[in-house]
PDB file with one MODEL, atoms N, CA, C and O in Angstrom:
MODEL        1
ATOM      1  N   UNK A   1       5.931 -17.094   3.174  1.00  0.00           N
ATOM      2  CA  UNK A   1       5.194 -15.877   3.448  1.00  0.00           C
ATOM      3  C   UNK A   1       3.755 -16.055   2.938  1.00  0.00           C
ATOM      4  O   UNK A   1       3.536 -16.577   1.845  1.00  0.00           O
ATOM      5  N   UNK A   2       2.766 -15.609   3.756  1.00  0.00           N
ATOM      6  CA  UNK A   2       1.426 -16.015   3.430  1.00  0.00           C
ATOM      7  C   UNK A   2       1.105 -14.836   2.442  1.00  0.00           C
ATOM      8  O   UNK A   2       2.013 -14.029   2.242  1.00  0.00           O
ATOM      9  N   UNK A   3      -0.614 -14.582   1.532  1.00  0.00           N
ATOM     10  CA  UNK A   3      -0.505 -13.708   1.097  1.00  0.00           C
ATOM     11  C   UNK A   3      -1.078 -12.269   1.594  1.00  0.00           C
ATOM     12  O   UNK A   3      -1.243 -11.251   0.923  1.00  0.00           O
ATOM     13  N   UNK A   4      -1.314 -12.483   2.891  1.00  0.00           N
ATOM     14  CA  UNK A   4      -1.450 -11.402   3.442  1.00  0.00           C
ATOM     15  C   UNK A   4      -0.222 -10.370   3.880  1.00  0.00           C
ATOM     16  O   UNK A   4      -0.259  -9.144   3.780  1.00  0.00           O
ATOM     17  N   UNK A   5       0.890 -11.187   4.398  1.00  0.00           N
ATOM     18  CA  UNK A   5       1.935 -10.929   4.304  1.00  0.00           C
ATOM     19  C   UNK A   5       2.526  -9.632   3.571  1.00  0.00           C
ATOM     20  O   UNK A   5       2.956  -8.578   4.039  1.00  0.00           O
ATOM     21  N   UNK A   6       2.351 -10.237   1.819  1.00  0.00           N
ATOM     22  CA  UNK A   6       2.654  -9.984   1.003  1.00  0.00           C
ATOM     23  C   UNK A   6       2.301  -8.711   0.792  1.00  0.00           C
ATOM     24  O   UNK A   6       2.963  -7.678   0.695  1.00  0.00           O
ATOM     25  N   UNK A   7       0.899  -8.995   0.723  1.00  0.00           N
ATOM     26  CA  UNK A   7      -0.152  -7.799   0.626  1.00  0.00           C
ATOM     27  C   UNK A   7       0.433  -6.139   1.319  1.00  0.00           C
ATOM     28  O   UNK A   7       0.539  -5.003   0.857  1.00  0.00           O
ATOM     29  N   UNK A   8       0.810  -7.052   3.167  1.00  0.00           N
ATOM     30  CA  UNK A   8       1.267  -6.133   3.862  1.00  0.00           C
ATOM     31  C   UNK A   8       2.433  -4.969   3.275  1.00  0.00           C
ATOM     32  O   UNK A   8       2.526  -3.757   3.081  1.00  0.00           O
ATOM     33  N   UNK A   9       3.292  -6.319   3.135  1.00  0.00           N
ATOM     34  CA  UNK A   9       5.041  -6.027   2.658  1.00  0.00           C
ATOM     35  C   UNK A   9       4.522  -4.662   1.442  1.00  0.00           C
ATOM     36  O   UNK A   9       4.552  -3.443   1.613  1.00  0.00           O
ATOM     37  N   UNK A  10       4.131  -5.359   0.389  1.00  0.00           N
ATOM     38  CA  UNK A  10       3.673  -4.303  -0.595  1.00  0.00           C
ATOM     39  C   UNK A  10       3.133  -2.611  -0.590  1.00  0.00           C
ATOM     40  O   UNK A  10       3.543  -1.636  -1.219  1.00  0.00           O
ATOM     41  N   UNK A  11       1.976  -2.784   0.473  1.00  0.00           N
ATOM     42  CA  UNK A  11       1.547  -1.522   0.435  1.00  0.00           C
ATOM     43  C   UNK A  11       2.008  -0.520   1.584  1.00  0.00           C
ATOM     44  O   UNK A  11       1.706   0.661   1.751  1.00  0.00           O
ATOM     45  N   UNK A  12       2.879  -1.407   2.366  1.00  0.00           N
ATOM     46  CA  UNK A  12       3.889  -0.562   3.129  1.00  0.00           C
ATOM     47  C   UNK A  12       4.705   0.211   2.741  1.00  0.00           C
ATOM     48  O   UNK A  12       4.997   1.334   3.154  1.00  0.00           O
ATOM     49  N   UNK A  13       5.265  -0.642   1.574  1.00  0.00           N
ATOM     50  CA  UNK A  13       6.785   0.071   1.007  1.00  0.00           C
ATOM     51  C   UNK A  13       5.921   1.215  -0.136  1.00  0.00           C
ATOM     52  O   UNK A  13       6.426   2.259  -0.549  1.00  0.00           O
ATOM     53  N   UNK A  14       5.418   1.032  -0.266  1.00  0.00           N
ATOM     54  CA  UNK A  14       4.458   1.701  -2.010  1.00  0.00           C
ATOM     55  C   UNK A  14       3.700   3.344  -1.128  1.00  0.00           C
ATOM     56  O   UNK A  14       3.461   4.409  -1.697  1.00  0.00           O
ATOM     57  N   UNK A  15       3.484   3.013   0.369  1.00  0.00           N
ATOM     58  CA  UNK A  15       2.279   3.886   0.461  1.00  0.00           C
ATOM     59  C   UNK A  15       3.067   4.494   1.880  1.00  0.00           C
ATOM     60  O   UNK A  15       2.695   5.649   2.092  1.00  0.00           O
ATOM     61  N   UNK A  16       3.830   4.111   2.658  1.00  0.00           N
ATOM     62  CA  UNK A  16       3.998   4.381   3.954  1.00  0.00           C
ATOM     63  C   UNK A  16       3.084   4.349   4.504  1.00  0.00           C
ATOM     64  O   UNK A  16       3.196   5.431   5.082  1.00  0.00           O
ATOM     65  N   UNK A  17       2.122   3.935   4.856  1.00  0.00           N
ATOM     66  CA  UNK A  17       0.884   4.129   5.725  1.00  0.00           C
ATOM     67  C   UNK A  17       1.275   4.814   7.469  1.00  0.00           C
ATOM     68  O   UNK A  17       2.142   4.583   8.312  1.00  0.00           O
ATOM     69  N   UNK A  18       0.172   5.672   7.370  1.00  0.00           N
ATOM     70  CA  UNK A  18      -0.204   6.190   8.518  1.00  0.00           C
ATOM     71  C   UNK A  18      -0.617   4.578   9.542  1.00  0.00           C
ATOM     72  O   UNK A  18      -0.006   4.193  10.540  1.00  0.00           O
ATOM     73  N   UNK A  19      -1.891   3.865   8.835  1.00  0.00           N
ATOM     74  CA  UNK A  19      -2.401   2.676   9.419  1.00  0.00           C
ATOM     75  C   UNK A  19      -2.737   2.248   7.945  1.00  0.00           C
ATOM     76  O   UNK A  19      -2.840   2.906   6.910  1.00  0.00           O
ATOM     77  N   UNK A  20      -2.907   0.527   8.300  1.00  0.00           N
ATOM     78  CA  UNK A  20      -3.032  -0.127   7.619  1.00  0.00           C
ATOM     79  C   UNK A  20      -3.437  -1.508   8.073  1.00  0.00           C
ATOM     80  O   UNK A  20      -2.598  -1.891   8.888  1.00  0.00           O
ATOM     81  N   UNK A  21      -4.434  -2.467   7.870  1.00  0.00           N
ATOM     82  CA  UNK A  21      -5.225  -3.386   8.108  1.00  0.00           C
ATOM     83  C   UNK A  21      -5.359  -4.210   6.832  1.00  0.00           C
ATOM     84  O   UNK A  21      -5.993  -3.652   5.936  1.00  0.00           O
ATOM     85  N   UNK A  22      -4.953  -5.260   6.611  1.00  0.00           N
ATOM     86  CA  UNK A  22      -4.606  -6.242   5.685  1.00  0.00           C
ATOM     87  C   UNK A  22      -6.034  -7.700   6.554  1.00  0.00           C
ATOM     88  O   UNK A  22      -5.888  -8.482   7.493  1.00  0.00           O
ATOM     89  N   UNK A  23      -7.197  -7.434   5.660  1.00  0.00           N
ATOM     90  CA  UNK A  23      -7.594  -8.551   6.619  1.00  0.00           C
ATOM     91  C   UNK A  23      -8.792  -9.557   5.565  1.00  0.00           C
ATOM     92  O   UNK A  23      -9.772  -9.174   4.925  1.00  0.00           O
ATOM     93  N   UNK A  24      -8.209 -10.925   5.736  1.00  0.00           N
ATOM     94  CA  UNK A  24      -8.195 -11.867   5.363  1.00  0.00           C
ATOM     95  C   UNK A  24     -10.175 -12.484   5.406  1.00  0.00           C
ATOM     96  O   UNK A  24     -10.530 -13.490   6.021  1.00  0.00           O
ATOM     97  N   UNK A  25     -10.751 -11.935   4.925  1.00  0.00           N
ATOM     98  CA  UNK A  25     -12.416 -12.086   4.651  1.00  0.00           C
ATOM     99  C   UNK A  25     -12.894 -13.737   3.981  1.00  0.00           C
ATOM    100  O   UNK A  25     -14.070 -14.086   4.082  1.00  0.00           O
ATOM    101  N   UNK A  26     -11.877 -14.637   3.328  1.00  0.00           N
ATOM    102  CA  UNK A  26     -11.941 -15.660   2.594  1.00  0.00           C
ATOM    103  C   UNK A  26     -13.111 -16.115   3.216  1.00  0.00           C
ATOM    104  O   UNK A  26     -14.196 -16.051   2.637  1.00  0.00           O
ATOM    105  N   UNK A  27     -12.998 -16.517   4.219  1.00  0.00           N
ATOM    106  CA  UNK A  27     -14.230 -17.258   5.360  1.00  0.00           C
ATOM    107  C   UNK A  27     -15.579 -17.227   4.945  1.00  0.00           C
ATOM    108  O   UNK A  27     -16.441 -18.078   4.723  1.00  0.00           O
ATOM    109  N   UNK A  28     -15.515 -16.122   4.909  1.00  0.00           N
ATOM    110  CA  UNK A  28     -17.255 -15.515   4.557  1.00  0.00           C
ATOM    111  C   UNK A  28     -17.711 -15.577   2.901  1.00  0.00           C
ATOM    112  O   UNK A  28     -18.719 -15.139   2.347  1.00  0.00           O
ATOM    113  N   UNK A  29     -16.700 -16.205   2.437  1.00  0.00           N
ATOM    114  CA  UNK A  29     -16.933 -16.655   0.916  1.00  0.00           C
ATOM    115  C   UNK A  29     -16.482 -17.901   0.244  1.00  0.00           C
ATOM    116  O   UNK A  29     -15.934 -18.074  -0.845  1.00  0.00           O
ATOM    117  N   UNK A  30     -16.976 -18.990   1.481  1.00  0.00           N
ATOM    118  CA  UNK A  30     -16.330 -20.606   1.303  1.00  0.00           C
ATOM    119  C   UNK A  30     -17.630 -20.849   0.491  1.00  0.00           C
ATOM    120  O   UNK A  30     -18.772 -20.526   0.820  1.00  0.00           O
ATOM    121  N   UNK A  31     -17.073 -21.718  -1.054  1.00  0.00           N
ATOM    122  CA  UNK A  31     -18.305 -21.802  -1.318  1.00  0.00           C
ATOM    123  C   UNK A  31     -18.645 -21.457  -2.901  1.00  0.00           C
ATOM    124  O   UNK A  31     -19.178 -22.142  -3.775  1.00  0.00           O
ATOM    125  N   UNK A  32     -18.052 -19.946  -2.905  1.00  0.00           N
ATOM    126  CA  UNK A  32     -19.090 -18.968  -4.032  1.00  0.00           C
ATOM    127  C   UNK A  32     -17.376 -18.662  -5.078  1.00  0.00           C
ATOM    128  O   UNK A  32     -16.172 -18.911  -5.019  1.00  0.00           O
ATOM    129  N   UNK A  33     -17.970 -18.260  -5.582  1.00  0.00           N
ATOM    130  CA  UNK A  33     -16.671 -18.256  -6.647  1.00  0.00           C
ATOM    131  C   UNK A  33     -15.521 -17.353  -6.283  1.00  0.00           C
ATOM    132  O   UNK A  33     -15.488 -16.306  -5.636  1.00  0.00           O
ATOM    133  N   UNK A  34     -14.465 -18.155  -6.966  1.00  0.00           N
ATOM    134  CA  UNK A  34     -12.796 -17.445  -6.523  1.00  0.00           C
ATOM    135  C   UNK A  34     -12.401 -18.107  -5.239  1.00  0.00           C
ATOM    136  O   UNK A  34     -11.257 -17.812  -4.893  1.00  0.00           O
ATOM    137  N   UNK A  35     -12.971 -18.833  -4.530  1.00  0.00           N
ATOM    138  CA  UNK A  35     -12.653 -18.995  -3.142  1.00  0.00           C
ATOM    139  C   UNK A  35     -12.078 -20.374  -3.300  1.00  0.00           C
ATOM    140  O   UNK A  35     -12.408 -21.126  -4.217  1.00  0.00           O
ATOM    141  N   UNK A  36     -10.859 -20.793  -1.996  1.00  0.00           N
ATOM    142  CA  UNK A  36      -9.714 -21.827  -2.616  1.00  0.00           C
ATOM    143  C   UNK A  36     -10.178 -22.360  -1.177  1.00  0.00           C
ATOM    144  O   UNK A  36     -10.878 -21.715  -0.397  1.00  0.00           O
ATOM    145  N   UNK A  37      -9.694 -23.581  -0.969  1.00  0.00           N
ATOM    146  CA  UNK A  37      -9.690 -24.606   0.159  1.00  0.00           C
ATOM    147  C   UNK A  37      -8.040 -23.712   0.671  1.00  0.00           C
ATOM    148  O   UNK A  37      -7.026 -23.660  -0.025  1.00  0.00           O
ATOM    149  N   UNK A  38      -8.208 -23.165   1.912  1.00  0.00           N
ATOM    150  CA  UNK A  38      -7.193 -22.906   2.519  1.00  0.00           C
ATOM    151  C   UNK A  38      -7.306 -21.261   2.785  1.00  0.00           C
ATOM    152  O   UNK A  38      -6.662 -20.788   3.721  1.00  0.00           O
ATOM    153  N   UNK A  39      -8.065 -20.467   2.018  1.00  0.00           N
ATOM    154  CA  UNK A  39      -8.458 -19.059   2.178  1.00  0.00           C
ATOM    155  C   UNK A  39      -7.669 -18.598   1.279  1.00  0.00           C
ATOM    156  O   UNK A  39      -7.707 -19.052   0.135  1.00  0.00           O
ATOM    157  N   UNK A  40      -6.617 -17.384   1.724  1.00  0.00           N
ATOM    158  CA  UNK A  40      -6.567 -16.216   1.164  1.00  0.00           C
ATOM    159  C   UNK A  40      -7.033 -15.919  -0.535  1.00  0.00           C
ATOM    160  O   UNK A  40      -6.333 -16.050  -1.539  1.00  0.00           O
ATOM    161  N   UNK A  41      -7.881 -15.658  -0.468  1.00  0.00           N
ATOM    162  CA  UNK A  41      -8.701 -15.357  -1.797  1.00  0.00           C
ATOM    163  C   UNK A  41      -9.464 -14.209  -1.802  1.00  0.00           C
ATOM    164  O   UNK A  41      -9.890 -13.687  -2.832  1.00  0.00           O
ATOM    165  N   UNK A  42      -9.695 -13.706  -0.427  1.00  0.00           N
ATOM    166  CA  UNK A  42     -10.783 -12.585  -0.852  1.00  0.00           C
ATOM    167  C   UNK A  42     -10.174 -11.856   0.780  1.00  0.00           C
ATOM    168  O   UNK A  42     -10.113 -12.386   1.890  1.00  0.00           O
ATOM    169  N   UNK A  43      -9.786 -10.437   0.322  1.00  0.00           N
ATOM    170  CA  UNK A  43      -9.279  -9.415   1.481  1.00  0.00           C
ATOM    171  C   UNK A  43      -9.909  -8.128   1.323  1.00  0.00           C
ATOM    172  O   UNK A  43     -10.284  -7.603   0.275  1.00  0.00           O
ATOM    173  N   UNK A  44     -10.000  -7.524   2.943  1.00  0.00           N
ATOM    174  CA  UNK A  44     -10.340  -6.177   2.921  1.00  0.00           C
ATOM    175  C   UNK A  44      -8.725  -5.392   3.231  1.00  0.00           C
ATOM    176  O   UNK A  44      -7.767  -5.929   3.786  1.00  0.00           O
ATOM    177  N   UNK A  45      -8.783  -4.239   2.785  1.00  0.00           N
ATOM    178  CA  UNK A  45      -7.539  -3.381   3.643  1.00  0.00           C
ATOM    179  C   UNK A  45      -8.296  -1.881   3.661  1.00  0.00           C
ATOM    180  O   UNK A  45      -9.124  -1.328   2.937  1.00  0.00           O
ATOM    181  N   UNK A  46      -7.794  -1.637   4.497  1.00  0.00           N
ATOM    182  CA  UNK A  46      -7.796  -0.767   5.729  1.00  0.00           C
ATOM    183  C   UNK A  46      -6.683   0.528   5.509  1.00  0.00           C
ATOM    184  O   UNK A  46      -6.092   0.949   6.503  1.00  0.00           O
ATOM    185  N   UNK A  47      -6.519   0.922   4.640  1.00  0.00           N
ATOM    186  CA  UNK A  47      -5.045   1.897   4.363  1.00  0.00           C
ATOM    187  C   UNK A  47      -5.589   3.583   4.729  1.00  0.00           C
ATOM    188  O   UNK A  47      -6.539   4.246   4.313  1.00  0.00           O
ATOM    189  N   UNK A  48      -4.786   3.789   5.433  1.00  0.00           N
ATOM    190  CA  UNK A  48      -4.414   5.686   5.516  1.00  0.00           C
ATOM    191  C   UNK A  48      -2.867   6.273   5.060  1.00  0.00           C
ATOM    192  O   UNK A  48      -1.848   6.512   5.708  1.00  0.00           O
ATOM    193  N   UNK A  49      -3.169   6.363   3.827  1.00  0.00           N
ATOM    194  CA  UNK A  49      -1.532   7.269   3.629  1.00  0.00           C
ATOM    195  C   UNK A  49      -1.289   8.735   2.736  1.00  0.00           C
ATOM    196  O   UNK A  49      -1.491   8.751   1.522  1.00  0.00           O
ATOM    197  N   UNK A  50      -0.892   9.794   3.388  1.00  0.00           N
ATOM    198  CA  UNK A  50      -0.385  10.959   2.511  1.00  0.00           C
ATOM    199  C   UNK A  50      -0.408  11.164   1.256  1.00  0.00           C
ATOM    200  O   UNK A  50      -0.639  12.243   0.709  1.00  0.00           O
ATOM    201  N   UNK A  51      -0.067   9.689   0.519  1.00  0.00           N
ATOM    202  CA  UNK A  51       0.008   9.539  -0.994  1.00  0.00           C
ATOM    203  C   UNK A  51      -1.457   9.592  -1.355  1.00  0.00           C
ATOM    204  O   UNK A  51      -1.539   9.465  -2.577  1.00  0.00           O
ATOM    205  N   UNK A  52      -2.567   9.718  -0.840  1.00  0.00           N
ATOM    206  CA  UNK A  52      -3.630   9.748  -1.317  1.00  0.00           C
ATOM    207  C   UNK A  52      -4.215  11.266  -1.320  1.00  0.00           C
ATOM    208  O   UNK A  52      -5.077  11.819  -2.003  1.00  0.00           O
ATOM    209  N   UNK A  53      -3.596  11.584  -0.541  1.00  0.00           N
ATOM    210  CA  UNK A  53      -4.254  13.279  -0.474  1.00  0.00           C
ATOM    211  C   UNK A  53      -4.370  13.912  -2.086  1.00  0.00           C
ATOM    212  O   UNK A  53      -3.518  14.059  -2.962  1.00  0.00           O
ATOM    213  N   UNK A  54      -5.721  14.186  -2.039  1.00  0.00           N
ATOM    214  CA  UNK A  54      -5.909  15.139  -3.065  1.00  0.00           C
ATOM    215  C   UNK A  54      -6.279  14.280  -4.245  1.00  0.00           C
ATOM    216  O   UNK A  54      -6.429  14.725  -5.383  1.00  0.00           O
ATOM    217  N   UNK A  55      -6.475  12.483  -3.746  1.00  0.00           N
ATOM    218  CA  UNK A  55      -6.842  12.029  -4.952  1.00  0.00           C
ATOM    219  C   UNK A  55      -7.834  11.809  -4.818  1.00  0.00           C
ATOM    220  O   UNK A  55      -8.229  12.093  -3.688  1.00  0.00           O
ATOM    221  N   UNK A  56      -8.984  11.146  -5.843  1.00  0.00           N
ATOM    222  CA  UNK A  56     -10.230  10.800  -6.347  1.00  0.00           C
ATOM    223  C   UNK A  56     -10.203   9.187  -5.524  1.00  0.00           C
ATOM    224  O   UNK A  56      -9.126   8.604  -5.402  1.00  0.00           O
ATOM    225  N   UNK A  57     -11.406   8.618  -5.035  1.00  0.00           N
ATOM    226  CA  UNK A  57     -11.336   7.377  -4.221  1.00  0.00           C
ATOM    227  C   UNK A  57     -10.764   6.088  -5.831  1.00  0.00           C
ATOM    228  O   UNK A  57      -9.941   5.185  -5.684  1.00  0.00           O
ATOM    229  N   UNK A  58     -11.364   6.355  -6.952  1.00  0.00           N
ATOM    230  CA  UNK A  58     -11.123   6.031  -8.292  1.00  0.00           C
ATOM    231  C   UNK A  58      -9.249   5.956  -8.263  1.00  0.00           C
ATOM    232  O   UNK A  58      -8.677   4.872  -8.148  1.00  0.00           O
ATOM    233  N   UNK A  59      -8.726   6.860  -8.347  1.00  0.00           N
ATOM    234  CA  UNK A  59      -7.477   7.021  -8.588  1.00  0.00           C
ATOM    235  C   UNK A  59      -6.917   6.124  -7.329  1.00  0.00           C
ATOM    236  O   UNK A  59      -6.123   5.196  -7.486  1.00  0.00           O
ATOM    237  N   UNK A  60      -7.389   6.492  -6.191  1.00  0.00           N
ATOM    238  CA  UNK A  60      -6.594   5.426  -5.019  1.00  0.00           C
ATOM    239  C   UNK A  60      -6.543   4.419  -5.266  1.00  0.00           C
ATOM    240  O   UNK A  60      -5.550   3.767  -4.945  1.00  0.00           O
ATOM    241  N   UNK A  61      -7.701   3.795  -6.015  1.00  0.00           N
ATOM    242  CA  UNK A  61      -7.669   2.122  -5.643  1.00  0.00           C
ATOM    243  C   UNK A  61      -7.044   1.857  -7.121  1.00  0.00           C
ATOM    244  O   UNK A  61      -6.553   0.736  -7.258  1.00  0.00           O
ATOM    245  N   UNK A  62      -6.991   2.670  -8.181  1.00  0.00           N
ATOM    246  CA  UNK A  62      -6.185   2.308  -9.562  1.00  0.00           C
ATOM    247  C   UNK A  62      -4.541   2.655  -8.556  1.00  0.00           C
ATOM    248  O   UNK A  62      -3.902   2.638  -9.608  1.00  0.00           O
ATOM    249  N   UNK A  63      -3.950   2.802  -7.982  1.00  0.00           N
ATOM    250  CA  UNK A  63      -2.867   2.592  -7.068  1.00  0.00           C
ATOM    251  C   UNK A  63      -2.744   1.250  -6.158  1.00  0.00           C
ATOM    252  O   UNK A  63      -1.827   0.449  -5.975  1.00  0.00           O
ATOM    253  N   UNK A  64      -3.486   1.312  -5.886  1.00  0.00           N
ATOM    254  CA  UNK A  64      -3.760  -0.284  -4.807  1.00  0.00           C
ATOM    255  C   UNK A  64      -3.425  -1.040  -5.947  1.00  0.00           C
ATOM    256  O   UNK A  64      -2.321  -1.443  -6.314  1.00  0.00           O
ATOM    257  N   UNK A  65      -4.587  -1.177  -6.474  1.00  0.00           N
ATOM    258  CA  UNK A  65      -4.435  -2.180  -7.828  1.00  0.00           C
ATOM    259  C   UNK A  65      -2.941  -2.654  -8.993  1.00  0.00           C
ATOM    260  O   UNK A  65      -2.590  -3.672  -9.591  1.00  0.00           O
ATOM    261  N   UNK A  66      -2.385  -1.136  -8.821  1.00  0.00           N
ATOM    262  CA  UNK A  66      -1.181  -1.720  -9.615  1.00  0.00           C
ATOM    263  C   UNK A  66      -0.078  -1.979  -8.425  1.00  0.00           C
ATOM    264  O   UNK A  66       0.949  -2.656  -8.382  1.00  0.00           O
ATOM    265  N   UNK A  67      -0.556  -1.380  -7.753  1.00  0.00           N
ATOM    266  CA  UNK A  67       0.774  -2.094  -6.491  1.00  0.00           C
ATOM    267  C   UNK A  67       0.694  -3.288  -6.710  1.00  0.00           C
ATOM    268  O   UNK A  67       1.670  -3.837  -7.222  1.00  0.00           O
ATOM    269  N   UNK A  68      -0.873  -4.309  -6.289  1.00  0.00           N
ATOM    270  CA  UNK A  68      -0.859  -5.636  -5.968  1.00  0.00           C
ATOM    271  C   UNK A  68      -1.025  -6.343  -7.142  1.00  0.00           C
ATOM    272  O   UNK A  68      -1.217  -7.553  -7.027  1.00  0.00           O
ATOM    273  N   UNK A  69      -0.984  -5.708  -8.582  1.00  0.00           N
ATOM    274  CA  UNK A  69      -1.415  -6.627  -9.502  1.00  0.00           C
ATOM    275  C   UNK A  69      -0.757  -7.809  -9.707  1.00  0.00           C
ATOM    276  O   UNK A  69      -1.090  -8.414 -10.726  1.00  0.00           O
ATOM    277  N   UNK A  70       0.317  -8.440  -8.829  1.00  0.00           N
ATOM    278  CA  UNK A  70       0.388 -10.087  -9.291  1.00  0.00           C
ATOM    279  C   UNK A  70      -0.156 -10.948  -8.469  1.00  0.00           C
ATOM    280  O   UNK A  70      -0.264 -12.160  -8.654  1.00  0.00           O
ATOM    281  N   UNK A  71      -0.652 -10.070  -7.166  1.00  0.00           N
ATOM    282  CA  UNK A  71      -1.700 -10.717  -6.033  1.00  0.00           C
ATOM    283  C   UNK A  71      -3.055 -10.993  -6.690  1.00  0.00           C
ATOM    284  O   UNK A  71      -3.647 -12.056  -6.506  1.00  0.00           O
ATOM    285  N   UNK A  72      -3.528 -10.010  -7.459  1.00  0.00           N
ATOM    286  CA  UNK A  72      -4.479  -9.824  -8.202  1.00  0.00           C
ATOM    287  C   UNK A  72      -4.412 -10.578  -9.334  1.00  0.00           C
ATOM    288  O   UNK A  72      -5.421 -11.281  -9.286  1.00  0.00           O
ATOM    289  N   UNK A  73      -3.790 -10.844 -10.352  1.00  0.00           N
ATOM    290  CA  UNK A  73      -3.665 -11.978 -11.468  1.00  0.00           C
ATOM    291  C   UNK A  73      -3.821 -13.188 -11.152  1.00  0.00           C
ATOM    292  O   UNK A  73      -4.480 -13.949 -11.861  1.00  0.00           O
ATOM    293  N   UNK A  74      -3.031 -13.698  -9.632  1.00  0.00           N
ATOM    294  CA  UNK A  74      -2.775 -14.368  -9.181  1.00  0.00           C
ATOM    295  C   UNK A  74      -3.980 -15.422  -8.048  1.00  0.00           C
ATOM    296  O   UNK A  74      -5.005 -15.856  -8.573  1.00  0.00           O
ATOM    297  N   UNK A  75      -3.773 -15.638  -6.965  1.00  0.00           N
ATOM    298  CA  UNK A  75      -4.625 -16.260  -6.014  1.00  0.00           C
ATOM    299  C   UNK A  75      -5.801 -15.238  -5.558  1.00  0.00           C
ATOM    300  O   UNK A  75      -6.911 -15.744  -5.391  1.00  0.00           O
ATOM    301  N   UNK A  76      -5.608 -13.408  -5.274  1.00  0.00           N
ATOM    302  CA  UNK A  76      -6.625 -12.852  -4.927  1.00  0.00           C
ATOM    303  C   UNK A  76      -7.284 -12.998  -5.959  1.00  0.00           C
ATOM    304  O   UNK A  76      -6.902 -12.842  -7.119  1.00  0.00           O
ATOM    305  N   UNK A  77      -8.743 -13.434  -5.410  1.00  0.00           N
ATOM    306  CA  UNK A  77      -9.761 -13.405  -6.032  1.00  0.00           C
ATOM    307  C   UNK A  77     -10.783 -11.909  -5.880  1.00  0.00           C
ATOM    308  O   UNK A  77     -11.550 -11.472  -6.738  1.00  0.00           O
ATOM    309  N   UNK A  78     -10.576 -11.486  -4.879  1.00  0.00           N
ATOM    310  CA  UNK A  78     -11.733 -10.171  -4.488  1.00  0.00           C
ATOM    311  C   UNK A  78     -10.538  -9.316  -3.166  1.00  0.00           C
ATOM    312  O   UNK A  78      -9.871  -9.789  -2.246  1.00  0.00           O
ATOM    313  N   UNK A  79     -10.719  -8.006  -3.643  1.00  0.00           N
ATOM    314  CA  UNK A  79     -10.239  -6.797  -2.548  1.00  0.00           C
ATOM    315  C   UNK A  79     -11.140  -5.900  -2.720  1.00  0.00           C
ATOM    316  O   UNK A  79     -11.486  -5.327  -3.752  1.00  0.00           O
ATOM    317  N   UNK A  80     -11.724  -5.746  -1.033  1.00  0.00           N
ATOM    318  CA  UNK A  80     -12.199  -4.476  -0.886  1.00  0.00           C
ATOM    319  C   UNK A  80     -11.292  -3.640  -0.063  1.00  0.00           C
ATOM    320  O   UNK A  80     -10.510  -4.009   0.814  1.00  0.00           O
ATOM    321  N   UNK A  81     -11.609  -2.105  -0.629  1.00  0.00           N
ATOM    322  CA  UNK A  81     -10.995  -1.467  -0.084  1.00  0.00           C
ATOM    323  C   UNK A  81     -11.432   0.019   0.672  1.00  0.00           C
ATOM    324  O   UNK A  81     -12.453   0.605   0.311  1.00  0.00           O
ATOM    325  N   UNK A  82     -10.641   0.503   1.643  1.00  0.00           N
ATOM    326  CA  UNK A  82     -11.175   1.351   2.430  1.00  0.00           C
ATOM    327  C   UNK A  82     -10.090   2.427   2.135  1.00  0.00           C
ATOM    328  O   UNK A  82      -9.206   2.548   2.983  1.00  0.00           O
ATOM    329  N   UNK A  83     -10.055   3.171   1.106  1.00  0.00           N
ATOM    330  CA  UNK A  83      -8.366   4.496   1.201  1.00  0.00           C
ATOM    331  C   UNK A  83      -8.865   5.618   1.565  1.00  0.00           C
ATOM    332  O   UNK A  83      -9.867   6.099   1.035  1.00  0.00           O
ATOM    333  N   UNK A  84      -8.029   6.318   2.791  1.00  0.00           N
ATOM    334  CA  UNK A  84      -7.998   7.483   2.890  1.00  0.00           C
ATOM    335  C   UNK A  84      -6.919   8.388   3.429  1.00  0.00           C
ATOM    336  O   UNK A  84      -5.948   7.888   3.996  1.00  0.00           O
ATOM    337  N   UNK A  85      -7.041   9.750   3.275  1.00  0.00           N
ATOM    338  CA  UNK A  85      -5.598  10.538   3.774  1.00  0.00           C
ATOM    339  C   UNK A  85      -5.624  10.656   5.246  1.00  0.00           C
ATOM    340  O   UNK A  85      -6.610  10.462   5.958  1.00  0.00           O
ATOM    341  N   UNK A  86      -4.091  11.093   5.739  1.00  0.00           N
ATOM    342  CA  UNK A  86      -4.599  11.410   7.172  1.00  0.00           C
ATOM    343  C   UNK A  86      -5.700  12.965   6.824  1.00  0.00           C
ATOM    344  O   UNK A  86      -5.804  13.836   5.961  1.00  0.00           O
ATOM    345  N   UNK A  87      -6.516  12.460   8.465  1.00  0.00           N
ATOM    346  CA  UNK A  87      -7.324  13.456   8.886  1.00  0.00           C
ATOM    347  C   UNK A  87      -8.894  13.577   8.195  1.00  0.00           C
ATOM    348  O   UNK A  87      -9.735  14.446   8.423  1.00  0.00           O
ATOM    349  N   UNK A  88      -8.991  12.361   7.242  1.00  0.00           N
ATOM    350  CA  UNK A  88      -9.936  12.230   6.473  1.00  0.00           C
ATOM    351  C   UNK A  88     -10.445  11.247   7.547  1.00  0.00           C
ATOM    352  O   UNK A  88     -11.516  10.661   7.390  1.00  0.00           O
TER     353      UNK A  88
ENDMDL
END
């Protein structure tokens, strides 16, 4: 399983997403630090889920973050992120 995969698997089960976009940016950071011969090192996602309603953009991504923290300890080097509720 690649670690986008993973990424996916994770914030599916954690968030139900409305939508969700897991996407693999490594490319654009061959070169500069954190970045591995082979990519996944640096991702954007793309998440819309219910579980965010009513939170602070702060509080969403301290959620992202402990969802993925062994992605994060681990090979991710950089996540940006995009959270919002439906209808936002």
């Amino acid at each position: 399983m690649t670690v986008r995969d993973t990424i996916t698997e994770k914030l599916t089960a954690a968030f139900a997403p409305t939508a969700l976009e897991v996407i693999d940016e490594s490319h654009h950071h061959e070169g500069h630090g954190g970045w591995r011969e082979g990519g996944e090192t640096h991702f954007r996602v793309r998440l819309v889920s219910a579980a965010f309603a009513g939170k602070s953009r702060v509080e969403r991504h301290r959620m992202v973050n402990q969802t993925l923290d062994a992605e994060l300890k681990g090979r991710v080097h950089a996540l940006a992120m995009e959270t919002k509720a439906p209808g936002e």
